[in-house]
C-alpha positions as CSV (number, residue, x, y, z in Angstrom):
1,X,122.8,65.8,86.0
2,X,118.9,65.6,85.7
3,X,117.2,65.6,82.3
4,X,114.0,65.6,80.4
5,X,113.4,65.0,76.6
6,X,114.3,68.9,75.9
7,X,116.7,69.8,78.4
8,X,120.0,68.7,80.2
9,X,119.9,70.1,83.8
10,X,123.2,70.4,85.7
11,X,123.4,70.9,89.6
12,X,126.7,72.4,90.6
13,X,128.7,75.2,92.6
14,X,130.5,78.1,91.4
15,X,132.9,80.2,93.9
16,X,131.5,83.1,95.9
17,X,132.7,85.5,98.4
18,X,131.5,84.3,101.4
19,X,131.8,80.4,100.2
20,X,130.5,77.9,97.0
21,X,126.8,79.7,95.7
22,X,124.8,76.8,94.6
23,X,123.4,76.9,90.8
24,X,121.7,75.0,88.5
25,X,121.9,75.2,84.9
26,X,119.6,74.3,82.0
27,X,120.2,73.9,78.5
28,X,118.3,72.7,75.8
29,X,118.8,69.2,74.4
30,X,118.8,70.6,70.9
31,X,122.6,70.4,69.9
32,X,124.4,74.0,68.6
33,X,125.7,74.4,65.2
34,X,129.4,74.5,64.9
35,X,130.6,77.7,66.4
36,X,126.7,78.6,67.4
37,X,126.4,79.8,70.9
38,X,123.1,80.6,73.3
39,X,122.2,83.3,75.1
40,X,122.2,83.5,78.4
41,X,119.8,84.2,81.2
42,X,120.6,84.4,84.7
43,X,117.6,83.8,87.3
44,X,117.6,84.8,91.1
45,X,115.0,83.2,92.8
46,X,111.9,84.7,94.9
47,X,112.1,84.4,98.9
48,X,112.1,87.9,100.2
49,X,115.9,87.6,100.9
50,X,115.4,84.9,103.9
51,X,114.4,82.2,102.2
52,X,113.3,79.9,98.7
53,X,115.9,77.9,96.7
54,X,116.8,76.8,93.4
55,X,113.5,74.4,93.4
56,X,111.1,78.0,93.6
57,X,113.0,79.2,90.2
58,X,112.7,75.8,88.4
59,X,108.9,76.3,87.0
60,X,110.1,79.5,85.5
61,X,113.8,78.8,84.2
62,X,112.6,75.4,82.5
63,X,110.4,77.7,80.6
64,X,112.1,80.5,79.2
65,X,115.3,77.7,78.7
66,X,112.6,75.4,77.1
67,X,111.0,77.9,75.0
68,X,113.5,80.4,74.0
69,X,116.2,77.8,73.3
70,X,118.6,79.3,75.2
71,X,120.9,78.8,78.6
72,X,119.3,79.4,81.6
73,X,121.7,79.9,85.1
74,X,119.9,79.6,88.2
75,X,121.5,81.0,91.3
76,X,120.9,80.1,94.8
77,X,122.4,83.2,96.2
78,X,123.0,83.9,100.3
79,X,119.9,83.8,102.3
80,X,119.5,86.5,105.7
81,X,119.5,86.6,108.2
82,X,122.7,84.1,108.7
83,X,124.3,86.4,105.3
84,X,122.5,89.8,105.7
85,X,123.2,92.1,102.9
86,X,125.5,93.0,100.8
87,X,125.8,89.3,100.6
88,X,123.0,88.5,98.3
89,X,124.2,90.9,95.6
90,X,127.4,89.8,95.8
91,X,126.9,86.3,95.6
92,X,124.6,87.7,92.0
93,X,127.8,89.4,91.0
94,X,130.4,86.8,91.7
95,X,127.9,84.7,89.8
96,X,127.6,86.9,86.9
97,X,131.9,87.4,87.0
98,X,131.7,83.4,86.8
99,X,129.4,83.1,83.6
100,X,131.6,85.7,81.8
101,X,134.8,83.8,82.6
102,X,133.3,80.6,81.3
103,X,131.0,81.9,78.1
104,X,133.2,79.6,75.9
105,X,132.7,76.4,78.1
106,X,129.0,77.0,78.8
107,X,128.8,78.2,74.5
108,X,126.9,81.2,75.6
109,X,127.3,84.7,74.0
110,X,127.8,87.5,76.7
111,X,126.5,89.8,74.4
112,X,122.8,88.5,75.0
113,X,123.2,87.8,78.5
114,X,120.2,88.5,80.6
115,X,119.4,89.3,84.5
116,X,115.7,88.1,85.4
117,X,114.0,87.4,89.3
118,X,111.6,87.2,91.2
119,X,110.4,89.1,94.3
120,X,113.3,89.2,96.1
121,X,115.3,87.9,93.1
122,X,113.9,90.8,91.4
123,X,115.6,93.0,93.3
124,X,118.7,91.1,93.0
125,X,118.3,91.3,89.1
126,X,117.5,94.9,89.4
127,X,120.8,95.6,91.4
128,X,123.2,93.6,89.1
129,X,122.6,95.6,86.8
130,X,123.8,98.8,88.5
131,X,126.7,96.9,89.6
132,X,127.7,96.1,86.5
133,X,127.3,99.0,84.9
134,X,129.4,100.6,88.0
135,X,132.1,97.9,88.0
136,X,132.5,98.3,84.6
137,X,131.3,94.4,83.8
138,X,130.1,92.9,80.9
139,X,127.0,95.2,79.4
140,X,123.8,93.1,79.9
141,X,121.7,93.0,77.0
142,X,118.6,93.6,79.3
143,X,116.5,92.8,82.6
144,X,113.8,91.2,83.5
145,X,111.9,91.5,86.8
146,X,108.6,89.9,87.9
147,X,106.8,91.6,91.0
148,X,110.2,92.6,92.8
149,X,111.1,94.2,95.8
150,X,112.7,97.1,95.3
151,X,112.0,99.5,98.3
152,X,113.0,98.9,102.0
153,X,111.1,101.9,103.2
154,X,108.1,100.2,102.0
155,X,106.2,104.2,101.0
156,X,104.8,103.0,98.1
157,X,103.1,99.6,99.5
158,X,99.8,99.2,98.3
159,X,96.7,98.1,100.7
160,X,97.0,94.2,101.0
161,X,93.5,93.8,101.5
162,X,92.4,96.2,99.2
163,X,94.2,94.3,96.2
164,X,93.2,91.2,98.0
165,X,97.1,90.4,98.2
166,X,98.5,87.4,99.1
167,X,101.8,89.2,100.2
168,X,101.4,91.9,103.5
169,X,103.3,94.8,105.1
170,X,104.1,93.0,107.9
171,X,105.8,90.2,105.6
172,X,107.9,92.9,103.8
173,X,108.7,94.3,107.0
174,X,109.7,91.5,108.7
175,X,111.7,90.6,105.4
176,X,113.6,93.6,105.1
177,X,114.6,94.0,109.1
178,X,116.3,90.5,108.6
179,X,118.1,91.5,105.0
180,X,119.3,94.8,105.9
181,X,119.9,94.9,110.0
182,X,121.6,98.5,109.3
183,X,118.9,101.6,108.8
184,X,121.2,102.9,106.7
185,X,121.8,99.9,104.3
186,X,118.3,100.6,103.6
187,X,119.1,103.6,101.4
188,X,122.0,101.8,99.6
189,X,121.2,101.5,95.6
190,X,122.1,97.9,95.6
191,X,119.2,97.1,98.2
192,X,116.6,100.1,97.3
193,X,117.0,100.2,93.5
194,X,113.8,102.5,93.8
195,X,115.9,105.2,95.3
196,X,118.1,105.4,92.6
197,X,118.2,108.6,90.7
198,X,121.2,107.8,88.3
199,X,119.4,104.9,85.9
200,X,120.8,106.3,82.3
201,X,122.4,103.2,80.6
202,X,121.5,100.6,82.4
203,X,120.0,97.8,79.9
204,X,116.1,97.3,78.8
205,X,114.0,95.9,81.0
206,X,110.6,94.3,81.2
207,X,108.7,94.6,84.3
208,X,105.9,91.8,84.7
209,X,103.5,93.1,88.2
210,X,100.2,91.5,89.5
211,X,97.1,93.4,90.0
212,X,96.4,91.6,93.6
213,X,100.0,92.0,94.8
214,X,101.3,95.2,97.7
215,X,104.2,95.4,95.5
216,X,102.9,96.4,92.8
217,X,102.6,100.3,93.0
218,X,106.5,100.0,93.6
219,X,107.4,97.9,90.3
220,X,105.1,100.3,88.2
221,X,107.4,103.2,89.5
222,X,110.2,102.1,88.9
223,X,108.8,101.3,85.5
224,X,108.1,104.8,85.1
225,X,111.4,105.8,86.4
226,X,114.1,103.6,83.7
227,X,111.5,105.4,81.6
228,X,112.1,108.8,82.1
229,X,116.1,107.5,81.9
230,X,115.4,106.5,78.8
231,X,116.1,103.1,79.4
232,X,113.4,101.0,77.1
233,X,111.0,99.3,79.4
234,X,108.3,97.3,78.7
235,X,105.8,96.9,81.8
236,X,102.9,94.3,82.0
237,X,100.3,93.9,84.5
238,X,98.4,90.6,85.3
239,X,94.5,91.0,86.2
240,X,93.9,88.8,88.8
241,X,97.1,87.4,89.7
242,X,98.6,87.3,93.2
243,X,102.0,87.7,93.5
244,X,103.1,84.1,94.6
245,X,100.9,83.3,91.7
246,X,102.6,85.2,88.7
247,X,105.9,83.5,88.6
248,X,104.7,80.3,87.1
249,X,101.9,82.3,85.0
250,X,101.6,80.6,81.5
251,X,101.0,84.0,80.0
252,X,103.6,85.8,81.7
253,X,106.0,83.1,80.7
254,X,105.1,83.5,77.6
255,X,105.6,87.2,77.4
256,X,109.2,86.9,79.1
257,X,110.1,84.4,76.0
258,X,108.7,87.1,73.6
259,X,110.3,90.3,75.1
260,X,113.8,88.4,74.9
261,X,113.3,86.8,71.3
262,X,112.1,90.8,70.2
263,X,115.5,92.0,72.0
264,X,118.0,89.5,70.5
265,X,116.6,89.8,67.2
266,X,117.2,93.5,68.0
267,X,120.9,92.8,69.0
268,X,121.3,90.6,66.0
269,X,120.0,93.1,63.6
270,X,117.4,90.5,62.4
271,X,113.8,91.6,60.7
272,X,111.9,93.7,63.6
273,X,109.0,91.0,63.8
274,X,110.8,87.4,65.5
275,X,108.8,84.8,65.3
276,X,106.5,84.7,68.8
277,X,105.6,82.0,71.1
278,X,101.5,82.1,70.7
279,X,99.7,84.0,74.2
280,X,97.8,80.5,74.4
281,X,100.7,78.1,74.8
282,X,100.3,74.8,75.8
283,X,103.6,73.9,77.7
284,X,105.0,70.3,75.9
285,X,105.9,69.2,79.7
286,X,104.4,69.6,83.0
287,X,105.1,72.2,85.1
């Protein structure tokens, strides 16, 4: 166990298909009320499916755990190209499976439990939620997914040095022939979530993209897409922001903390106006 003035942080393993998936937990200090529980937010790191670790998720899970008073479950899933897919996903899943079966333990309500990532942990977010809506899990109460990857064919890459991008083609590429060896895996929903046409139901999701970043034309369409679903979306774009760069972006932090605090007030049939976290935030500890 690690801690800080505001959060206990527990290192441990939960079991997966392929062996233990390491995770990392955080919860604030703040005791619960007697029969109180916490959401819960689960968080799949960035690392375009061959790399990154629990550490690259820890600026962004202290946060939203900090700031939104509520659990937050970080998973270090499989990494390609020693566990190509459909091991990431499955690892997210098995994760997800675990959570539900110990809500009363970790005091965490599965009715707000949330899916959020990063890049590559994005997409992982992104496919959870289509497998649990097709494995008939738990309903999530919504998704959040910060510059993701969420198309292997790549047709909708933006011009890297055109938007002055700190991610290229040839990264993706080189990403993506390590994740999914099979041409055809590249079509399967769980690894192309942009090439899914059946997106009715699935919960709401905000989608945070950066303006200097290849992979934003692909978020923004997806956006566009749950829309048309009629999946509630909420989509931000940061000016200025490369995509390494947004993850551990104050204000996009700060917007994450907001969307879920508007969608559990939702959930909890509270007043429609929660109390927000204020855009210029001063984090109480370093990240």
């Amino acid at each position: 166990m690690q801690g800080s003035s505001s959060l206990d942080i527990r290192d441990f393993f939960v079991p997966g298909p392929l062996g233990r998936i390491p995770v990392r937990l955080y919860l604030p200090a703040t005791p619960l009320a007697r029969g109180q529980k916490r959401p819960l937010v689960m968080y799949f790191h960035g690392g375009g499916f061959v790399s990154g670790s629990l550490e690259d998720a820890d600026t962004p899970a202290r946060f939203i755990a900090e700031h939104g008073q509520l659990a937050v479950l970080s998973v270090g899933y499989a990494l390609a190209p020693a566990k190509p897919f459909p091991a990431a996903p499955e690892d997210a899943f098995a994760a997800a499976t675990w959570a539900c079966k110990n809500a009363t333990e970790l005091k965490v309500d599965l009715d707000r439990m949330v899916v959020a990532g990063d890049d590559a942990g994005g997409c992982l977010a992104a496919s959870l939620t289509l497998m649990t809506r097709d494995r008939c899990g738990k309903p999530l109460a919504a998704q959040v997914l910060i510059s993701p990857m969420l198309d292997p064919s790549m047709r909708l890459l933006g011009d890297a040095a055109r938007l002055q991008s700190d991610l290229t083609a040839e990264t993706c590429a080189a990403s993506y022939r390590q994740y999914l060896p099979q041409t055809m895996q590249r079509l399967h929903p769980y690894a192309a979530p942009l090439e899914v046409s059946r997106l009715a139901g699935l919960p709401p999701a905000f989608i945070a993209t950066a303006e200097c970043d290849v992979l934003c034309p692909e978020a923004e369409k997806y956006a566009s897409s749950l829309i048309r679903a009629g999946v509630p979306t909420q989509v931000s774009r940061f000016a200025g922001i490369t995509h390494a760069a947004l993850r551990t972006h104050l204000p996009l932090l700060t917007e994450i903390v907001n969307f879920l605090r508007c969608r559990f007030a939702k959930l909890q049939g509270h007043a429609p106006h929660p109390q927000f976290l204020p855009n210029k935030l001063q984090p109480s500890t370093p990240f």
